[in-house]
Gaussian input, Z-matrix of N, CA and C with variables (Angstrom, degrees):
# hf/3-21g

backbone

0 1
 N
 C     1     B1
 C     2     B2     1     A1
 N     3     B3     2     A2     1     D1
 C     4     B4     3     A3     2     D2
 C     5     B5     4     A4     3     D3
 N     6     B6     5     A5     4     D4
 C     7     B7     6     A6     5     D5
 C     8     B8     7     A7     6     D6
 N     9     B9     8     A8     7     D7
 C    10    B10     9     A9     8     D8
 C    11    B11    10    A10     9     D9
 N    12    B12    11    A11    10    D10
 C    13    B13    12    A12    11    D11
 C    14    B14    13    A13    12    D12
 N    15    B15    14    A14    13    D13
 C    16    B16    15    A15    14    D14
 C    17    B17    16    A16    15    D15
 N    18    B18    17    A17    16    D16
 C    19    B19    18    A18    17    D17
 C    20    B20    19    A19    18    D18
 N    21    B21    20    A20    19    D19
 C    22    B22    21    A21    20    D20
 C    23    B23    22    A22    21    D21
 N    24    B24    23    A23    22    D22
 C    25    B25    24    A24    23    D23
 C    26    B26    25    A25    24    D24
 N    27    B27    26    A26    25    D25
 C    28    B28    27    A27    26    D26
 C    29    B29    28    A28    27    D27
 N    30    B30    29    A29    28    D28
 C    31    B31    30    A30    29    D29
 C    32    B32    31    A31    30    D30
 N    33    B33    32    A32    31    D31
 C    34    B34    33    A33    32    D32
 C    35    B35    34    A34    33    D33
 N    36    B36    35    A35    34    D34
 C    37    B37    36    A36    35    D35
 C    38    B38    37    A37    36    D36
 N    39    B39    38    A38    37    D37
 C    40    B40    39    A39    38    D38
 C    41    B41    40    A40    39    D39
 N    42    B42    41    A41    40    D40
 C    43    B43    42    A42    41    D41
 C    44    B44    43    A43    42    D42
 N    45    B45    44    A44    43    D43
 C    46    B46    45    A45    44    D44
 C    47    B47    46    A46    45    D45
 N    48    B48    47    A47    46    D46
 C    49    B49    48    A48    47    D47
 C    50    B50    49    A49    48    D48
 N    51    B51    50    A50    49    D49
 C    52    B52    51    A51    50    D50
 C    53    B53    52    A52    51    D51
 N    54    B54    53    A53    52    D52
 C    55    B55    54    A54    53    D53
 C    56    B56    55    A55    54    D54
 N    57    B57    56    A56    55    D55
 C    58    B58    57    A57    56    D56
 C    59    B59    58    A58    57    D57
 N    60    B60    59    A59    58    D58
 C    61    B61    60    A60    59    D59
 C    62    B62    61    A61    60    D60
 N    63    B63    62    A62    61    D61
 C    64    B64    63    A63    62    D62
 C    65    B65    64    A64    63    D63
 N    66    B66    65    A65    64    D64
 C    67    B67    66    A66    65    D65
 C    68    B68    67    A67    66    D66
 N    69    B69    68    A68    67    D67
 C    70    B70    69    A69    68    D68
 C    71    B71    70    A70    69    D69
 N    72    B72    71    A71    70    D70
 C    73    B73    72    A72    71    D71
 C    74    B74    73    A73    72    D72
 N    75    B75    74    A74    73    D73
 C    76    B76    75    A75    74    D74
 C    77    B77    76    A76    75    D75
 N    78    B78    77    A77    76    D76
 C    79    B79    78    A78    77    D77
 C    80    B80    79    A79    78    D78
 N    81    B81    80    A80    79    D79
 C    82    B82    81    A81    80    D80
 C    83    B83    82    A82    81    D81
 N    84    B84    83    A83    82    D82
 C    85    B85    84    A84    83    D83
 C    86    B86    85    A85    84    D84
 N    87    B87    86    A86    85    D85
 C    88    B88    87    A87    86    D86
 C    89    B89    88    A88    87    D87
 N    90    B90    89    A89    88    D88
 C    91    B91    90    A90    89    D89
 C    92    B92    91    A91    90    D90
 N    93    B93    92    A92    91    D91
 C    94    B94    93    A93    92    D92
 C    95    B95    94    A94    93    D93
 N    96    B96    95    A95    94    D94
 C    97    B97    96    A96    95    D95
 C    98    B98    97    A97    96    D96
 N    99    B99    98    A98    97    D97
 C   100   B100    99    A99    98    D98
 C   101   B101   100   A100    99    D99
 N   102   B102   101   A101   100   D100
 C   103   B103   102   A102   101   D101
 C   104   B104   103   A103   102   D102
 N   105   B105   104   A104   103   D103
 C   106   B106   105   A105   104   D104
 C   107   B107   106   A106   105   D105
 N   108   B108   107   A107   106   D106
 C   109   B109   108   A108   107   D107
 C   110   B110   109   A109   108   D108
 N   111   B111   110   A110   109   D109
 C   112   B112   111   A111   110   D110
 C   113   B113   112   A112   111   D111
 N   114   B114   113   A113   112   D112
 C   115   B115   114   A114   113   D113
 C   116   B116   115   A115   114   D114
 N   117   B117   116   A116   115   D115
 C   118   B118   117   A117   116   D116
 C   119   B119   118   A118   117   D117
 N   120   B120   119   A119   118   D118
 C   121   B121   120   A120   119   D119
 C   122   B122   121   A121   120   D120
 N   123   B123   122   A122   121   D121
 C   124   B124   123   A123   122   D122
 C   125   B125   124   A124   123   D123
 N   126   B126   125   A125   124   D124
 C   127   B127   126   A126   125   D125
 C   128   B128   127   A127   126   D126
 N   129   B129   128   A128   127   D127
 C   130   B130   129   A129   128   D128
 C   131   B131   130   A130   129   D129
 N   132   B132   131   A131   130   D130
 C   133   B133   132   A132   131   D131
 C   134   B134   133   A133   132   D132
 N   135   B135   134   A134   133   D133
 C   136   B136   135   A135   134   D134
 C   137   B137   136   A136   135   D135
 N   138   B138   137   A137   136   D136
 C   139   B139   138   A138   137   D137
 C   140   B140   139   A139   138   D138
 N   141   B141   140   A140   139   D139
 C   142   B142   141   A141   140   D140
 C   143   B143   142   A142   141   D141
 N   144   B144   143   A143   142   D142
 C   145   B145   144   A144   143   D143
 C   146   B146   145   A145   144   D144
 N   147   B147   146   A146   145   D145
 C   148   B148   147   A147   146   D146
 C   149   B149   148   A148   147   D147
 N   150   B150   149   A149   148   D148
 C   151   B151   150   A150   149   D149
 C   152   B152   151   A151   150   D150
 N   153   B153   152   A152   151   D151
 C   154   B154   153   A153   152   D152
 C   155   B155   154   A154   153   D153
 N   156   B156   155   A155   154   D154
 C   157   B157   156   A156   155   D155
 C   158   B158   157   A157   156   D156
 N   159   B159   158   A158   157   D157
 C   160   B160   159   A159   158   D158
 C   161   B161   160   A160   159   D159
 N   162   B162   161   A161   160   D160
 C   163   B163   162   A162   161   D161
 C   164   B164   163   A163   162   D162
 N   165   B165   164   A164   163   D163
 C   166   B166   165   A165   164   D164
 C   167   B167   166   A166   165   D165
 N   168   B168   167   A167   166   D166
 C   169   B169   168   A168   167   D167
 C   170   B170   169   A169   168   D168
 N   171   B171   170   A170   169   D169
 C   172   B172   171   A171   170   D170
 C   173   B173   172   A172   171   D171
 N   174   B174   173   A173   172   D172
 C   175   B175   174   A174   173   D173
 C   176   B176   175   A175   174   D174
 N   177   B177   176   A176   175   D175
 C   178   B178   177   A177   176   D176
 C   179   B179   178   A178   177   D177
 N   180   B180   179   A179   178   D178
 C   181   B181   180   A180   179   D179
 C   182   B182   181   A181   180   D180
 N   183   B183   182   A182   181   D181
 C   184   B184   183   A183   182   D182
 C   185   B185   184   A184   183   D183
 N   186   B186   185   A185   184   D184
 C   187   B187   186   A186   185   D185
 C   188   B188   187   A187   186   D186
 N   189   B189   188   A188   187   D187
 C   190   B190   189   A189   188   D188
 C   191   B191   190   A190   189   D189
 N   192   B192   191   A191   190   D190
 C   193   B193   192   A192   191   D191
 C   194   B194   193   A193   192   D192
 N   195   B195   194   A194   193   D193
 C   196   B196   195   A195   194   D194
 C   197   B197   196   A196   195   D195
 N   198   B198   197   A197   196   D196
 C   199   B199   198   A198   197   D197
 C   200   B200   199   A199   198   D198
 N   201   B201   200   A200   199   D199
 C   202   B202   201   A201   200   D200
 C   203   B203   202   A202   201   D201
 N   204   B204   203   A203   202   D202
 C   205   B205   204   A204   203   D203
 C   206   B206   205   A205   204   D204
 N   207   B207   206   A206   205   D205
 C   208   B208   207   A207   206   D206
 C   209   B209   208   A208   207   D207
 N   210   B210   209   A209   208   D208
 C   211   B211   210   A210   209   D209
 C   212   B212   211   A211   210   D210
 N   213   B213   212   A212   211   D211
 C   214   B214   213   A213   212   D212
 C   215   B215   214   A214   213   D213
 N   216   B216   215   A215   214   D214
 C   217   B217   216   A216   215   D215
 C   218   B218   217   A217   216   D216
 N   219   B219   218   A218   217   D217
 C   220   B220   219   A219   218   D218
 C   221   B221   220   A220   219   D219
 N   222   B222   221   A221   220   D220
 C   223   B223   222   A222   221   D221
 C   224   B224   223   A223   222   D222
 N   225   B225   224   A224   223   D223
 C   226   B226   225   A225   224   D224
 C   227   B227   226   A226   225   D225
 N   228   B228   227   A227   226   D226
 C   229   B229   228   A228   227   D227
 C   230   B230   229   A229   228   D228
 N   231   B231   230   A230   229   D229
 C   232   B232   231   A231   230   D230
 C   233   B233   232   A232   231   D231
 N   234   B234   233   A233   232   D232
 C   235   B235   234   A234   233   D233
 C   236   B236   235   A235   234   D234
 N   237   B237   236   A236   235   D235
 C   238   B238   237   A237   236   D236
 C   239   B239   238   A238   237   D237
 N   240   B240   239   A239   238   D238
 C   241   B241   240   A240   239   D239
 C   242   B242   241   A241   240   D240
 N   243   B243   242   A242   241   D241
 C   244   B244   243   A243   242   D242
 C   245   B245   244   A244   243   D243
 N   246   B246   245   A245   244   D244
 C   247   B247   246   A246   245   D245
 C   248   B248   247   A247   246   D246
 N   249   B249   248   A248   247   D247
 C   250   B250   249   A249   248   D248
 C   251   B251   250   A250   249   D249
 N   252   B252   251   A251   250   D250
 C   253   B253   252   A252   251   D251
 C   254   B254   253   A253   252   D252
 N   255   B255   254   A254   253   D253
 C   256   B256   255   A255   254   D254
 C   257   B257   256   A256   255   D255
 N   258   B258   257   A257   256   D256
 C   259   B259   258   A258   257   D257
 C   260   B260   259   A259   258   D258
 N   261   B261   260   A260   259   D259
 C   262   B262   261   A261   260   D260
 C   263   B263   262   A262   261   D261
 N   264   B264   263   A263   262   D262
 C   265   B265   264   A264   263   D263
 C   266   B266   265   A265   264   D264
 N   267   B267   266   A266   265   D265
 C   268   B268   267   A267   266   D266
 C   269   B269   268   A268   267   D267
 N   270   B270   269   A269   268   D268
 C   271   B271   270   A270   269   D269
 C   272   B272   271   A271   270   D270
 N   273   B273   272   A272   271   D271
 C   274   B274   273   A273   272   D272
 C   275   B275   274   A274   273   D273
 N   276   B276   275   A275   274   D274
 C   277   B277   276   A276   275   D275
 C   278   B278   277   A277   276   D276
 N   279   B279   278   A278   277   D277
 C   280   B280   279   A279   278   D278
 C   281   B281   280   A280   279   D279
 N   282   B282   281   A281   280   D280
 C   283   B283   282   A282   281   D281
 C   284   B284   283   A283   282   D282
 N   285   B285   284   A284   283   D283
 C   286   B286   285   A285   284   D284
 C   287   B287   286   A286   285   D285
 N   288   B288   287   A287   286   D286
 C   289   B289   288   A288   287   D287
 C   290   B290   289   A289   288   D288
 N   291   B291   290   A290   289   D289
 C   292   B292   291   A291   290   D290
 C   293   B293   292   A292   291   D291
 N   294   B294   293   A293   292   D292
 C   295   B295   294   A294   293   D293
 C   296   B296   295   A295   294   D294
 N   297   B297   296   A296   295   D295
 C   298   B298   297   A297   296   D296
 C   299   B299   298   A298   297   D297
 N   300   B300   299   A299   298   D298
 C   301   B301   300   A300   299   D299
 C   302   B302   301   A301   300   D300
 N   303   B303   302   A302   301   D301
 C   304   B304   303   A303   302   D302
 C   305   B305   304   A304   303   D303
 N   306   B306   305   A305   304   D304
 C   307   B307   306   A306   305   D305
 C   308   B308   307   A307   306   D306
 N   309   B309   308   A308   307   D307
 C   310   B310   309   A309   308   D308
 C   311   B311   310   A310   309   D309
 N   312   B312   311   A311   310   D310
 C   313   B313   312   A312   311   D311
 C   314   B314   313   A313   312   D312
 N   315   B315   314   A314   313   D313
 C   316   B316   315   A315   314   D314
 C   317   B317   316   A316   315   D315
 N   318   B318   317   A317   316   D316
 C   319   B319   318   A318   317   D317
 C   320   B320   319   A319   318   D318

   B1=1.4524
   B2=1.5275
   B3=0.9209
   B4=1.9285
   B5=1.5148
   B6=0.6649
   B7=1.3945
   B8=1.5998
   B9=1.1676
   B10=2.0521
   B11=1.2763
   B12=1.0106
   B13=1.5384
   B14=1.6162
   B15=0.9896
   B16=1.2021
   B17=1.7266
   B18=1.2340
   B19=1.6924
   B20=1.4237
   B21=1.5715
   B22=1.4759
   B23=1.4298
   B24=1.6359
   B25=1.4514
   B26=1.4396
   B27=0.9007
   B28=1.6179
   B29=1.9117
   B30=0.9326
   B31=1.6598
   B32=1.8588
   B33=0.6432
   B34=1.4939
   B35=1.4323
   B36=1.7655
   B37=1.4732
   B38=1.7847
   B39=1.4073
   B40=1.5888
   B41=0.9167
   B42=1.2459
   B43=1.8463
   B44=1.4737
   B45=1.3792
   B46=1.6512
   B47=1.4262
   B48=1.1901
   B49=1.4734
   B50=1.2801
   B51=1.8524
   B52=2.0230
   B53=1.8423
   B54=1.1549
   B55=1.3175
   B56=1.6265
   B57=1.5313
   B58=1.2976
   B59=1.5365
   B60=1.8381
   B61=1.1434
   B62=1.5600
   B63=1.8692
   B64=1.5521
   B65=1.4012
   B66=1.7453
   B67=1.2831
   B68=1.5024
   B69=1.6784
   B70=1.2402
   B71=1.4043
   B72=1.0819
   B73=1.7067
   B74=1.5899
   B75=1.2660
   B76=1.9066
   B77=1.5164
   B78=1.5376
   B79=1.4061
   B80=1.8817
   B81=0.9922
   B82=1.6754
   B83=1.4801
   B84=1.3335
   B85=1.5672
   B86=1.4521
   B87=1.5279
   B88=1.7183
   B89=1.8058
   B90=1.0613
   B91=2.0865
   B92=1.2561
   B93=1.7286
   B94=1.2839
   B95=1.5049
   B96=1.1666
   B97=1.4493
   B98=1.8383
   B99=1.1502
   B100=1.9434
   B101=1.6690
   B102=1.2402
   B103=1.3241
   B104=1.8294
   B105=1.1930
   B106=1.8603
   B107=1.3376
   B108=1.5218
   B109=1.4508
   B110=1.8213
   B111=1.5892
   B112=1.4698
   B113=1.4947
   B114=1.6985
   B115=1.1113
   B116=1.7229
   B117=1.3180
   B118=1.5694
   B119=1.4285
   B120=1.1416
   B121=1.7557
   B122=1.2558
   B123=1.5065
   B124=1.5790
   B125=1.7998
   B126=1.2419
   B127=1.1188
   B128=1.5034
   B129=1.6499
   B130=0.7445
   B131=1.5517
   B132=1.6839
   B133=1.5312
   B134=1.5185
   B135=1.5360
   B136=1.0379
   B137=2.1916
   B138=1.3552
   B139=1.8510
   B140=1.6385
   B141=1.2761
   B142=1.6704
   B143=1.9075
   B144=0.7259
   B145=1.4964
   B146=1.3430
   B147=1.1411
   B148=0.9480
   B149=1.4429
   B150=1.5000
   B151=1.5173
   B152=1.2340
   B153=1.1562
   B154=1.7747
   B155=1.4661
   B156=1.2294
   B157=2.0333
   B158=1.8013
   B159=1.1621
   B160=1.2320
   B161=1.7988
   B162=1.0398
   B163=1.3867
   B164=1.8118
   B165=1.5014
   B166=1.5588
   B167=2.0530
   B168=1.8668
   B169=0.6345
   B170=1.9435
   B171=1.5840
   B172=0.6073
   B173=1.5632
   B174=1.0922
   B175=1.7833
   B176=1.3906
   B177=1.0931
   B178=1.8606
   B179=1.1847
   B180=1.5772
   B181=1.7474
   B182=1.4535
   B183=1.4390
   B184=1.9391
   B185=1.5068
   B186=1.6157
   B187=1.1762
   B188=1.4226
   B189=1.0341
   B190=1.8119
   B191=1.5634
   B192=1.7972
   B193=1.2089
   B194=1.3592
   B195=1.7497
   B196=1.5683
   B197=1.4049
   B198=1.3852
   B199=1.5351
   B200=1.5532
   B201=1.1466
   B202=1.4106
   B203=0.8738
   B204=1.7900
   B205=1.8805
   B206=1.5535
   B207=1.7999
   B208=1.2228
   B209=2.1976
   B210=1.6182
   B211=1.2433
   B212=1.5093
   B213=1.7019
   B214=1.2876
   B215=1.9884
   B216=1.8833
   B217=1.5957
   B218=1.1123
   B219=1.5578
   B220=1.6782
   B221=1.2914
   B222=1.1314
   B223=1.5286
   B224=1.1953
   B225=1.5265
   B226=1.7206
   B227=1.2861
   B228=1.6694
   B229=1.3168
   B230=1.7600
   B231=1.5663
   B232=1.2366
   B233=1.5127
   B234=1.1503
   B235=1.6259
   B236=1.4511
   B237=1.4853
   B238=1.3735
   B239=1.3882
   B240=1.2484
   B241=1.4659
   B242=1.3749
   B243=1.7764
   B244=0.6863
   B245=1.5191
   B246=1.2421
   B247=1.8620
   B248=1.4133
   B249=1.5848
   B250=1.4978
   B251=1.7667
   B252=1.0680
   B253=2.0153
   B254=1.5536
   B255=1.2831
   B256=1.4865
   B257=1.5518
   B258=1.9595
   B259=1.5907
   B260=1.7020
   B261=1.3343
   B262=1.4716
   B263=2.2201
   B264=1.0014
   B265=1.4254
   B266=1.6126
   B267=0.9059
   B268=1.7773
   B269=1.6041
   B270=1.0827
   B271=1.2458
   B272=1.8329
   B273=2.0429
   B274=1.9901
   B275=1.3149
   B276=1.6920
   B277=1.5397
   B278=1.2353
   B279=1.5670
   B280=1.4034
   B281=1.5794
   B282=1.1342
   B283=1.1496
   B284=1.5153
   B285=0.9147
   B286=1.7349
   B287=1.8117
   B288=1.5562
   B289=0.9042
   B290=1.6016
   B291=1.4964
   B292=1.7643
   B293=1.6688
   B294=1.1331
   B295=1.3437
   B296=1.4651
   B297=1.5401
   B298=1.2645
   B299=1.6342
   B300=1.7386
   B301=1.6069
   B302=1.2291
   B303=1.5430
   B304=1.5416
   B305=1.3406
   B306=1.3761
   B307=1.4430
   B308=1.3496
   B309=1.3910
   B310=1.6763
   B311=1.0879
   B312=1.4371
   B313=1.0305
   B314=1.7486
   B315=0.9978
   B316=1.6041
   B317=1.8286
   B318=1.3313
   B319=1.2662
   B320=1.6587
   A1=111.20
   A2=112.07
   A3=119.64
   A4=111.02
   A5=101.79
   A6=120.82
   A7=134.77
   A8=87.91
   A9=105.37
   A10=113.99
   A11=114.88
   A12=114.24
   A13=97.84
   A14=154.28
   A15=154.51
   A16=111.92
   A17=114.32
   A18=125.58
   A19=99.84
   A20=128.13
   A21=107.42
   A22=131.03
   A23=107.32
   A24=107.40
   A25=106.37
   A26=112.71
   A27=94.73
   A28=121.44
   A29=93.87
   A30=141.10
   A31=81.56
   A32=162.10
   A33=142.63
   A34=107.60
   A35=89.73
   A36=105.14
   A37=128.12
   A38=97.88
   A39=109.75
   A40=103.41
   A41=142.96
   A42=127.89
   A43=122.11
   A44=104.04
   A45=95.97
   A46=113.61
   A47=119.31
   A48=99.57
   A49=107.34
   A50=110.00
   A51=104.27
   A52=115.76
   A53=109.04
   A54=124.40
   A55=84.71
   A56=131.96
   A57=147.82
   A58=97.96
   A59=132.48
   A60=128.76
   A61=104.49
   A62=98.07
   A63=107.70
   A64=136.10
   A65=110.62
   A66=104.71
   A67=91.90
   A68=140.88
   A69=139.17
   A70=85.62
   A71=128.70
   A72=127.90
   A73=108.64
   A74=103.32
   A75=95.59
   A76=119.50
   A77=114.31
   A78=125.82
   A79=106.64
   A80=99.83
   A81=111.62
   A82=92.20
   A83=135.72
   A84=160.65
   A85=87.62
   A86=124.60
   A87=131.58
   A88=113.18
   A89=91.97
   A90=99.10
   A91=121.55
   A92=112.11
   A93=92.07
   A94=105.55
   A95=147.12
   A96=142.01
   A97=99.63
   A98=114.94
   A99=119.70
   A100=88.26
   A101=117.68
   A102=105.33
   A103=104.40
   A104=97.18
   A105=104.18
   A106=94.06
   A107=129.11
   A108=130.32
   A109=96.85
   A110=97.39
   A111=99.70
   A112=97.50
   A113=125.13
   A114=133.47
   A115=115.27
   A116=111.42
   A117=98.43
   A118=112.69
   A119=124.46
   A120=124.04
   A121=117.52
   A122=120.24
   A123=122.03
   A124=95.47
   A125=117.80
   A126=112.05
   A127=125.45
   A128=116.46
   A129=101.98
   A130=130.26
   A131=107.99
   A132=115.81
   A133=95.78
   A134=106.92
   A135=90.77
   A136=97.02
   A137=102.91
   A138=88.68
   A139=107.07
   A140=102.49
   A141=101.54
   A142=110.21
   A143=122.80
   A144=137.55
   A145=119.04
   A146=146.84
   A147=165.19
   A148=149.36
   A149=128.17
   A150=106.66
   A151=132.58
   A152=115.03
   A153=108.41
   A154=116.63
   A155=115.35
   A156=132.00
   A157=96.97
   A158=117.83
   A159=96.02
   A160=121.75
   A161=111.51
   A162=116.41
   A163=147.53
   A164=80.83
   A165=102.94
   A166=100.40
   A167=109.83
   A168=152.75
   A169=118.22
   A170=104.45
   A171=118.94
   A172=109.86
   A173=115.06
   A174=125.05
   A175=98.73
   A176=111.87
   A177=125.83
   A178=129.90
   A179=114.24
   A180=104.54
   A181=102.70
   A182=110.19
   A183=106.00
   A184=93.51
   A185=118.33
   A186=126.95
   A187=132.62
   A188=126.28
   A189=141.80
   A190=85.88
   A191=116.35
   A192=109.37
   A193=110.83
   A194=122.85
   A195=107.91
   A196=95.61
   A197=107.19
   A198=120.65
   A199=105.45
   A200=134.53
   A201=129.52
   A202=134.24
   A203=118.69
   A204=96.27
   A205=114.12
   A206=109.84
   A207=130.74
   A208=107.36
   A209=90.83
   A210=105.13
   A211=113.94
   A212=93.51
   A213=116.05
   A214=100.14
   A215=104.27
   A216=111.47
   A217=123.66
   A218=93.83
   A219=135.25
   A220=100.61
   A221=150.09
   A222=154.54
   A223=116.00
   A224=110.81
   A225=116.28
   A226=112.82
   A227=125.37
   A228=141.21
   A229=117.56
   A230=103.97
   A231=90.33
   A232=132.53
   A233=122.45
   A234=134.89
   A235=93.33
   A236=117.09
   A237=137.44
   A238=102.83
   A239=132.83
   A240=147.10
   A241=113.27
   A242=125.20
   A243=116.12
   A244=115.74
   A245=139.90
   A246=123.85
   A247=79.16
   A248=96.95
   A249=108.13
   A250=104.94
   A251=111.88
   A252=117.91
   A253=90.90
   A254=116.78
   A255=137.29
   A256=96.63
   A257=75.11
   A258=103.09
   A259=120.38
   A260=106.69
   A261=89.90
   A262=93.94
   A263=109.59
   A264=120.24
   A265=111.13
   A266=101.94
   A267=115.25
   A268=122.85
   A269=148.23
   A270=141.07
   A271=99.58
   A272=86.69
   A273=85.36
   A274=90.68
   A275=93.49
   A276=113.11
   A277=144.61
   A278=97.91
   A279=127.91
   A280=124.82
   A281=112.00
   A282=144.67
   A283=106.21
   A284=137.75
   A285=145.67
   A286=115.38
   A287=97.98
   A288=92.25
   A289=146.99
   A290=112.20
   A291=96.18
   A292=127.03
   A293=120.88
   A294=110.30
   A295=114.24
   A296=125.05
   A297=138.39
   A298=102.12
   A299=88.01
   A300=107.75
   A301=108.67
   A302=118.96
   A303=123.40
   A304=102.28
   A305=116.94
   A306=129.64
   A307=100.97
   A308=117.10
   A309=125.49
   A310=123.74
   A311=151.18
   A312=153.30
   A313=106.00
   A314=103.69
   A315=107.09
   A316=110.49
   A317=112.20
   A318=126.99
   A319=95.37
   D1=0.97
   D2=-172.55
   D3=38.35
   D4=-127.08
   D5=-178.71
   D6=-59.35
   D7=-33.25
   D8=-168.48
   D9=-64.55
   D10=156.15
   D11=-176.44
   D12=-119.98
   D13=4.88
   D14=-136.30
   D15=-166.68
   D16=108.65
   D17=167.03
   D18=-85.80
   D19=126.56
   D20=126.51
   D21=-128.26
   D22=155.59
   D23=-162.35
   D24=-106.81
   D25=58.22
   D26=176.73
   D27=-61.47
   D28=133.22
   D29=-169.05
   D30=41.25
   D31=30.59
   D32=142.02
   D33=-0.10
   D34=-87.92
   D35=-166.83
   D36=-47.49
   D37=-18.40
   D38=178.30
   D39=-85.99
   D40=-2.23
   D41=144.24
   D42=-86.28
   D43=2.17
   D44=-170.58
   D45=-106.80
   D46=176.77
   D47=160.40
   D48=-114.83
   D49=-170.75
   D50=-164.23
   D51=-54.71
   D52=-22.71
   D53=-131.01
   D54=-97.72
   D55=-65.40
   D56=168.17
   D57=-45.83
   D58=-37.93
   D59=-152.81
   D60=-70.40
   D61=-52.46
   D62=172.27
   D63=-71.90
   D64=3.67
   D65=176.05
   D66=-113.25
   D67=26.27
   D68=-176.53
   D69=-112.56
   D70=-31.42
   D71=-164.12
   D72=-107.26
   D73=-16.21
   D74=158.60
   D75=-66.02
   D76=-18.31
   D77=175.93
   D78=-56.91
   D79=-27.38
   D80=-156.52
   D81=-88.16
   D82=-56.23
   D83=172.58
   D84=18.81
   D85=-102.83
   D86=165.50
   D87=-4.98
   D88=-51.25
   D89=-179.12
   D90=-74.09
   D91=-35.86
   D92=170.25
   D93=-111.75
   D94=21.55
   D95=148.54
   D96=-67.75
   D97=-10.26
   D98=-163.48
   D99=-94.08
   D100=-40.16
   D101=-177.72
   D102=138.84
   D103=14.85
   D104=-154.30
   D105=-101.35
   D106=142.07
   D107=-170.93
   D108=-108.90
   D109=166.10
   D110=172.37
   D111=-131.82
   D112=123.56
   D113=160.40
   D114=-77.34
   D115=119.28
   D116=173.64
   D117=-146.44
   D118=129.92
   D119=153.88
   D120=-54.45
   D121=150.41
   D122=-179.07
   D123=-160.73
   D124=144.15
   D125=161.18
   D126=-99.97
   D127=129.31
   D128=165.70
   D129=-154.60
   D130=151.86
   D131=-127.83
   D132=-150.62
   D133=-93.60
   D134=-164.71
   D135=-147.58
   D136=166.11
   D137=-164.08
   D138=-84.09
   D139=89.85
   D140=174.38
   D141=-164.68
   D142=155.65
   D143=-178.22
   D144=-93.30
   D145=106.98
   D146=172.12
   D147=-85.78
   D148=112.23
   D149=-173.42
   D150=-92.58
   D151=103.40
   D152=-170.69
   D153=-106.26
   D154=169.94
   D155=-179.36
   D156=67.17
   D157=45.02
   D158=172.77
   D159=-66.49
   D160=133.16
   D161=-157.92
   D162=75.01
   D163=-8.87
   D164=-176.04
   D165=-99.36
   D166=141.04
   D167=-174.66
   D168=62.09
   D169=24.07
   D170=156.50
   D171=116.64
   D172=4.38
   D173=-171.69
   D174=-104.49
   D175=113.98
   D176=147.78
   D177=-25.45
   D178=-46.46
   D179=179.74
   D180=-127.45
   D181=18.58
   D182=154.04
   D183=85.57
   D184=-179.19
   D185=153.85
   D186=-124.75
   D187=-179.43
   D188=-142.39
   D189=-104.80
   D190=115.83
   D191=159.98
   D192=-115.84
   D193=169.35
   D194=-163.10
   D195=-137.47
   D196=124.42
   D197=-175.11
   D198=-84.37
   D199=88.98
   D200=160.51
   D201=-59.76
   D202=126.48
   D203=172.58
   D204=-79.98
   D205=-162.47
   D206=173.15
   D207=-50.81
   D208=-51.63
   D209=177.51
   D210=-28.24
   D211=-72.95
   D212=-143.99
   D213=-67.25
   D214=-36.32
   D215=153.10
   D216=0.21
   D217=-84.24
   D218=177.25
   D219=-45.32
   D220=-69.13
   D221=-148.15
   D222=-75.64
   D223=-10.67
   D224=172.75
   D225=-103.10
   D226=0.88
   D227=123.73
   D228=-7.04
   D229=-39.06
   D230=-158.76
   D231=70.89
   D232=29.88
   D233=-164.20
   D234=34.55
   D235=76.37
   D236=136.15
   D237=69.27
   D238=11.21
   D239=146.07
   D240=-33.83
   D241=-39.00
   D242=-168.39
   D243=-139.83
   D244=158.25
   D245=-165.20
   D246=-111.56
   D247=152.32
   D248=172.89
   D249=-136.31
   D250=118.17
   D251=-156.31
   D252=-112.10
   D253=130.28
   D254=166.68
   D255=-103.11
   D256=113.58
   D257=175.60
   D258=-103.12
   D259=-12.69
   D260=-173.24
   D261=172.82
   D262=-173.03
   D263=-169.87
   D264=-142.98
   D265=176.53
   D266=177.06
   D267=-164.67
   D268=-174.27
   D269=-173.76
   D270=-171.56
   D271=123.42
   D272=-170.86
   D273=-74.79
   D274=-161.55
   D275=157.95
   D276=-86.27
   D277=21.08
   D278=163.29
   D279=-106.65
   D280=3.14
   D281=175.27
   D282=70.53
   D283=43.70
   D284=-179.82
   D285=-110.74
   D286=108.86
   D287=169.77
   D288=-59.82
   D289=118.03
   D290=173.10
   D291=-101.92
   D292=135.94
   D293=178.89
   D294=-91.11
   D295=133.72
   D296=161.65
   D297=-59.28
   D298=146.74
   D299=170.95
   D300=-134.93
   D301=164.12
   D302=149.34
   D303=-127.98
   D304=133.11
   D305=172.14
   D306=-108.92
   D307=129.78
   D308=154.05
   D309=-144.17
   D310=155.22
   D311=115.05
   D312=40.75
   D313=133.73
   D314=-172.98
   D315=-120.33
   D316=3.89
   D317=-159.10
   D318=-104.16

């Protein structure tokens, strides 16, 4: 990571599900115990998977979006290892809301 102090994921996590989410963000573990934050969008709504853009940007059967709950939020915490602060929101061009995060170090 050199130098940076700062990850961001935009919509990552809204293709993944919880399970893929927390073994993508154990990668980071070293970065943010160092002091390094992770900015990320996630949607969240309601617990189910979803197919959206069918036909749009050029794909036939669209892609897989992932409604997270409050829970599942919480669980990328890292059993509370780490604070995760809702900073702000956005809305694609599918009209779905995403919420901004900052994850850091909780120590």
């Amino acid at each position: 990571m050199g130098n940076c102090n700062t990850v961001l994921l935009g919509s990552v996590f809204t293709h993944m599900g919880i399970e893929d989410s927390l073994k993508f963000l154990e990668k980071f573990h070293d970065f943010i115990c160092k002091g390094g934050i992770i900015v990320f969008s996630l949607i969240i709504e309601k617990d189910k998977y979803e197919l959206v853009g069918k036909g749009e940007y050029g794909i036939e059967d669209g892609y897989a979006v992932v409604f997270h709950s409050q829970k599942e939020l919480q669980m990328l915490s890292n059993k509370g290892k780490y604070s995760i602060s809702n900073i702000g929101s956005f809305q694609t061009d599918h009209h779905v809301k995403h919420d901004i995060f900052v994850l850091r170090n909780n120590v």
